[in-house]
C-alpha positions in Angstrom: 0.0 0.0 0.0 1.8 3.2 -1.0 1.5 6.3 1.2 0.1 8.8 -1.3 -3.6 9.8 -0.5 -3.9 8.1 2.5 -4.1 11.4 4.9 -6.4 12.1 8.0 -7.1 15.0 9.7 -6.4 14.3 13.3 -8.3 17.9 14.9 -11.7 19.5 15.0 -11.8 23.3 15.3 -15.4 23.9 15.9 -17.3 22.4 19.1 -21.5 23.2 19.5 -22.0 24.4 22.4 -25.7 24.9 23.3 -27.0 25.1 19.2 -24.0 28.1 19.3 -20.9 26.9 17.2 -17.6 27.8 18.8 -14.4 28.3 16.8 -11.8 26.5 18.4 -8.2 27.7 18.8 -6.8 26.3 15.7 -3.9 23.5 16.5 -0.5 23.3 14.8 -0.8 19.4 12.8 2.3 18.2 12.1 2.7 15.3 9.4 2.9 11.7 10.3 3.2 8.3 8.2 1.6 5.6 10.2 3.0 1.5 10.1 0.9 -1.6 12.0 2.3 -4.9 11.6 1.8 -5.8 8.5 3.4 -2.7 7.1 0.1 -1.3 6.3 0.5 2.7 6.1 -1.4 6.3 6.3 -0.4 9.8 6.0 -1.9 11.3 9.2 -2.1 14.9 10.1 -1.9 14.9 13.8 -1.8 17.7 16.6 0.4 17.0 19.8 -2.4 16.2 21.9 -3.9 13.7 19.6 -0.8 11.7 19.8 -0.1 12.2 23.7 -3.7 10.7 24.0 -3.0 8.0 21.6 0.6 7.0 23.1 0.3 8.0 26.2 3.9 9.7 26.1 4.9 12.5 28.1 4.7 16.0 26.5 8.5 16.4 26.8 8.8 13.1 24.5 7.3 14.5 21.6 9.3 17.5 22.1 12.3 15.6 21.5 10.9 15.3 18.2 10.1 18.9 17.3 12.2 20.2 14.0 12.3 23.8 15.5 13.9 22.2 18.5 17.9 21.2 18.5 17.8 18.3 20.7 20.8 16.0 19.9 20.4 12.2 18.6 18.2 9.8 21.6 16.9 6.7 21.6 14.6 6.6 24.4 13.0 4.0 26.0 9.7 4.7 27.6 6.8 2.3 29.1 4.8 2.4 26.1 7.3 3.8 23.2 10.5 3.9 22.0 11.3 7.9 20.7 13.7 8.1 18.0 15.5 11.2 17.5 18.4 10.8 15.0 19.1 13.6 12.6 16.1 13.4 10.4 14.4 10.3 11.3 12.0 11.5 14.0 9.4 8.3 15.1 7.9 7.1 17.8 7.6 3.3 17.6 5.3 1.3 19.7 5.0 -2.9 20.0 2.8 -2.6 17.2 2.7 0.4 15.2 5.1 3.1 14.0 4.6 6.6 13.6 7.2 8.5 11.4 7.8 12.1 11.1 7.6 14.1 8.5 7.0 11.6 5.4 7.3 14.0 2.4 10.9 14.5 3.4 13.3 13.7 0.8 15.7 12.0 3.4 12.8 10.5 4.7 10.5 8.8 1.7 13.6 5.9 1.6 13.0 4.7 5.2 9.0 5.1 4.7 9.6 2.7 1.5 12.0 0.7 3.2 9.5 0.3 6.5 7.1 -0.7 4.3 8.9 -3.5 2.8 10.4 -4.6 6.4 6.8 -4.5 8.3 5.0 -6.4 5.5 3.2 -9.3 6.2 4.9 -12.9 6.9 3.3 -14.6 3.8 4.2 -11.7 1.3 7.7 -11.0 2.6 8.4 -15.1 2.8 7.6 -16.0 -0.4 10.5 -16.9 -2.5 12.8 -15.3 0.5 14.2 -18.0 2.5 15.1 -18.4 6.0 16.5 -15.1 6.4 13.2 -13.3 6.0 11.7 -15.8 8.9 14.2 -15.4 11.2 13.6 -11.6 10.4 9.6 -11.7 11.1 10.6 -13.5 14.4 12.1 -10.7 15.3 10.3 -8.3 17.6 8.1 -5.6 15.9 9.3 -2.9 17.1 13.1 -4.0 16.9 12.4 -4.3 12.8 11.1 -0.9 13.0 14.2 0.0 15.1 16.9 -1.8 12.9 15.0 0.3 9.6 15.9 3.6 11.4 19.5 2.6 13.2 20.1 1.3 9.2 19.1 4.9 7.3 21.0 6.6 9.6 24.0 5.0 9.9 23.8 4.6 6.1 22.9 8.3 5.5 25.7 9.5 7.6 28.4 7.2 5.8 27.4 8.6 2.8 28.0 11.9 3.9 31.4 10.9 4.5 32.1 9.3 1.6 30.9 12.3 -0.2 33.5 14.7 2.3 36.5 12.6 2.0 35.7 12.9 -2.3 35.9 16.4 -2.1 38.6 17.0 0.7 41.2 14.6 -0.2 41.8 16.0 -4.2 41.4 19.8 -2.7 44.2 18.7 0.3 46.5 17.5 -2.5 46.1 20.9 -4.6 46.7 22.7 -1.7 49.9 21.0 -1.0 51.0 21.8 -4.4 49.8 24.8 -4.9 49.2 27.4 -2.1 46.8 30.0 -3.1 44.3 32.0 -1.2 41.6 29.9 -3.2 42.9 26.8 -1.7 43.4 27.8 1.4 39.9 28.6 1.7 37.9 25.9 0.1 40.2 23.6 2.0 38.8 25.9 5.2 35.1 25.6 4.1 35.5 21.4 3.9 37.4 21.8 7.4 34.0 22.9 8.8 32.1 20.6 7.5 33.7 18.0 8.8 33.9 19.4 12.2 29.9 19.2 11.9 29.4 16.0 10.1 31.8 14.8 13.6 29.7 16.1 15.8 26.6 14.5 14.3 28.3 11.3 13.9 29.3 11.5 17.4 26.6 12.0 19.1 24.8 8.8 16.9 27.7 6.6 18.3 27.6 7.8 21.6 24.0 7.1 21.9 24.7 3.3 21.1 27.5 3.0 23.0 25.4 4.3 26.5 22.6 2.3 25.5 25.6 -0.7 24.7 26.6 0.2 28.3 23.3 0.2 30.3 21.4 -3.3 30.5 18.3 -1.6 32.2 17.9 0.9 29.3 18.3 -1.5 26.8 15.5 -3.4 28.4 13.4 -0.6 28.2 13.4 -0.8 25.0 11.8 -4.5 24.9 8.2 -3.0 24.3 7.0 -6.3 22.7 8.2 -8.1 26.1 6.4 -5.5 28.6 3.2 -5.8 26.4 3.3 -9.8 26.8 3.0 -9.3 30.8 -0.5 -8.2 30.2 -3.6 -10.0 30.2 -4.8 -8.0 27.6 -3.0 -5.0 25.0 -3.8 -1.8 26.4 -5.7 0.3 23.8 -5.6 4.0 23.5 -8.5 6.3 23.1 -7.6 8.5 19.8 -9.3 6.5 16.7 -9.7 2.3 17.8 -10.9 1.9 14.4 -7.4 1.7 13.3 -5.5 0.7 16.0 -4.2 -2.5 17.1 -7.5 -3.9 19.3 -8.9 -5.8 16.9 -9.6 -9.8 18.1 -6.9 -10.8 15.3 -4.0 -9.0 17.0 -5.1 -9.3 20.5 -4.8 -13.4 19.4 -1.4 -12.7 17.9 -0.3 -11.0 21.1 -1.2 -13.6 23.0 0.2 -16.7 20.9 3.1 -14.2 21.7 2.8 -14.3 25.2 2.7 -18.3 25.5 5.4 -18.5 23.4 7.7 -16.2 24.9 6.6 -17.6 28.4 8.4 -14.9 30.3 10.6 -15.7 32.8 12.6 -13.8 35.0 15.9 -14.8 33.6 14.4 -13.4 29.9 13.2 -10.5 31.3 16.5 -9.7 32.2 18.2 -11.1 28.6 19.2 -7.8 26.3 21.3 -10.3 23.8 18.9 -9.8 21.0 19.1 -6.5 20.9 23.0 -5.7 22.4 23.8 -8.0 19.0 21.6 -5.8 16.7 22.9 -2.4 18.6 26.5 -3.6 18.3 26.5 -4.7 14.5 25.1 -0.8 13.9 27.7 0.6 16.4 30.4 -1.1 14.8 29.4 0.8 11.3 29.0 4.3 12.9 32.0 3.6 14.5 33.6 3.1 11.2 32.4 5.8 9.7 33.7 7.7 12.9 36.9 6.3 11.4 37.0 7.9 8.6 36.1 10.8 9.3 39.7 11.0 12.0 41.8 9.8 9.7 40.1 12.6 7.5 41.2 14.9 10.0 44.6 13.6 10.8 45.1 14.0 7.0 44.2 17.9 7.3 46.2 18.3 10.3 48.9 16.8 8.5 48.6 19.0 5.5 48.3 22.2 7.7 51.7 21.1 9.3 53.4 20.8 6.1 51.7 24.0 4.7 53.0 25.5 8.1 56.6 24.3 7.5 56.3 25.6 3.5 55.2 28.8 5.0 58.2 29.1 7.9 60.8 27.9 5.4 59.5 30.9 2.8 59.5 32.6 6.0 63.4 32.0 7.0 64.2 32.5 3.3 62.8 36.5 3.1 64.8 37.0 6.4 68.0 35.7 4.8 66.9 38.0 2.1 67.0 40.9 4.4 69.8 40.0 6.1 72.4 40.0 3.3 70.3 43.3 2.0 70.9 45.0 5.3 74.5 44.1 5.2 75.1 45.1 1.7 73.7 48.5 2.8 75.7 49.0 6.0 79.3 47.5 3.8 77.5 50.4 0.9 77.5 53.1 3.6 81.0 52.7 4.9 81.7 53.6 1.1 79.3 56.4 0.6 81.1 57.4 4.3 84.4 57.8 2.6 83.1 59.2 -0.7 81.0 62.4 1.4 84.2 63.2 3.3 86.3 63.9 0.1 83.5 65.7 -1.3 83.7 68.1 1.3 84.5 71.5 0.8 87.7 71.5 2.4 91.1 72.4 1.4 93.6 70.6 1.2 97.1 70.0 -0.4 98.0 66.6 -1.1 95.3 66.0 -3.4 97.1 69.2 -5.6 100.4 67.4 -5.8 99.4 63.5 -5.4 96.4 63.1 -7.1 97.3 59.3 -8.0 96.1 58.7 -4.4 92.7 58.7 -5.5 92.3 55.9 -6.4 94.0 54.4 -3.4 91.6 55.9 -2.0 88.7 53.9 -4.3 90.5 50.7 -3.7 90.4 50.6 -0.2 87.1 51.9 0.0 85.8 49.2 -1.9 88.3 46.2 0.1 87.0 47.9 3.2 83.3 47.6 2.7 83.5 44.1 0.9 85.7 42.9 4.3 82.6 43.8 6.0 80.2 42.3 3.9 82.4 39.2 4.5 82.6 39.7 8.1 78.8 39.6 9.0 78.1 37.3 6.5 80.6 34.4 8.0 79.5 36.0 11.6 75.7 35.0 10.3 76.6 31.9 9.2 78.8 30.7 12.2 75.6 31.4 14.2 73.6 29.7 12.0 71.4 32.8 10.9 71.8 31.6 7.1 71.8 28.0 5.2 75.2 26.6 4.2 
């Protein structure tokens, strides 16, 4: 069943009230993409309090879910409800339907198509399958729902990263050859986004590994084990034409309960899902990879660029240096040039004039023995290369 068409206005705004019709305070809807059990789906338009009725989540839960709010990646366990809060998968997933966020979404139609093949029923997703596809409708609902979501994102944000290290790596390499103030600052631009796409990714993995961590809240997330506890499945008020309390489910819920037969010692076994947790950690963990080797790789290019730039740096200061000593050997020259072309008399340059150039000669030795003398002075110290 696709998704198109199906949508349901989940708010009245007029109420009679003694033959007099009252205009209600209009309430923001939000969009939502419903999922039972056998991966049949609506578009819903649904206000905050229709779904606190229906879920019976607290108001701060749904929150966590608001676009116009910046709560970081959470996987939340509650006594009803698992929220999901990672990026742009928003969903609140109980042990028998799904409600995803936003539908329309372009990041978000693939897991609505993808949830719909997943959640199908047993007969259509066996046929021609295998074993595989049993062992998968074995699982628990709302851990297929889960592993859809955990799978998107960890996909979506490895792609991300595969797209960063196309761009960064080529630019890092031009920038090495060539430094330019184009360079420098494209190479800047993909050096913040990669200190964001970090961040994201790190707060994804660090979600798994506290939930990896934490038996009890792991637990908490066994919806489909609490429900079996229960005589009967507790059904919520908002619209019980579609919602799981039909005689079909409630006998599929409770072939469910005599076959888990729960027992302490299962109450307290997370293996199922610290195995599906830990195969999804282990890929945002690799993609966490990447991305510091992507970084090492920068900080290794800004090193070298650093020790281009110092040795250019060393180089115009060597310049310098044997300028300013060419000008203070040039002085001592100019020195001895001003002093005979002052106007004072005197005889010897009447009767020897073949001093002159005696006089140019040692000039010039004189301010070439000093040129000499700083420059070997510089070099002993080692204020110039060999």
């Amino acid at each position: 069943m696709g998704i198109e068409g199906n949508i349901i206005i989940a708010s009245n705004n007029e109420e009679e009230v003694g033959g007099v019709i009252i205009k209600k305070k209009s309430l923001v809807c939000s969009n939502w993409v419903w999922f039972n059990k056998e991966g049949e789906n609506k578009v819903l338009e649904l206000d905050k309090y229709s779904i606190l009725r229906r879920l019976g989540i607290h108001a701060r839960d749904l929150r966590i879910l608001d676009p116009l709010l910046s709560y970081p990646s959470t996987l939340l366990g509650r006594d009803r409800a698992i929220i999901v809060n990672l990026e742009h998968i928003k969903a609140i997933i109980t042990a028998d339907e799904v409600l995803l966020r936003d539908p329309l979404d372009e990041n978000v139609i693939p897991i609505v198509k993808e949830l719909e093949r997943r959640l199908a029923s047993p007969a259509t997703n066996l046929e021609g399958q295998g074993d595989d596809d049993e062992e998968a409708n074995d699982f628990p609902f709302e851990f297929r729902a889960l592993e859809v979501m955990l799978e998107a994102i960890c996909s979506y944000l490895d792609a991300r990263t595969t797209e960063l290290e196309t761009a960064a790596y080529p630019a890092l390499d031009e920038l090495t050859s060539k430094i330019s103030s184009r360079n420098l600052d494209r190479v800047r631009k993909l050096k913040s986004a990669m200190t964001r796409l970090t961040n994201r990714v790190q707060k994804v993995r660090d979600e798994l590994e506290q939930l990896l961590d934490d038996d009890e809240d792991m637990g908490d997330l066994y919806l489909s084990r609490k429900l079996s506890r229960n005589s009967s499945p507790e059904c919520f008020s908002y619209n019980p034409c579609w919602y799981l309390s039909s005689p079909a489910l409630r006998s599929k819920v409770s072939r469910t309960s005599r076959a888990s037969g729960v027992s302490i010692q299962e109450e307290n076994d997370v293996e199922e899902l610290e195995m599906l947790l830990e195969a999804y950690f282990m890929q945002i963990d690799s993609t966490m990879n990447k991305l510091t080797t992507l970084r090492e790789y920068i900080d290794d290019t800004e090193d070298y660029i650093n020790i281009q730039l110092d040795n250019h740096r060393n180089q115009l200061i060597q310049l310098e240096l044997f300028l300013s000593s060419g000008t203070v050997s040039l002085s001592v020259y100019s020195l001895i040039g001003a002093i005979f072309g002052m106007n004072i008399p005197y005889t010897w340059k009447e009767h020897h004039g073949y001093l002159f150039k005696w006089v140019v000669i040692l000039a010039g030795l004189a301010s070439g023995s000093i040129f000499l003398t700083i420059m070997t002075y510089a070099r002993h110290k080692g204020l110039v290369g060999t």
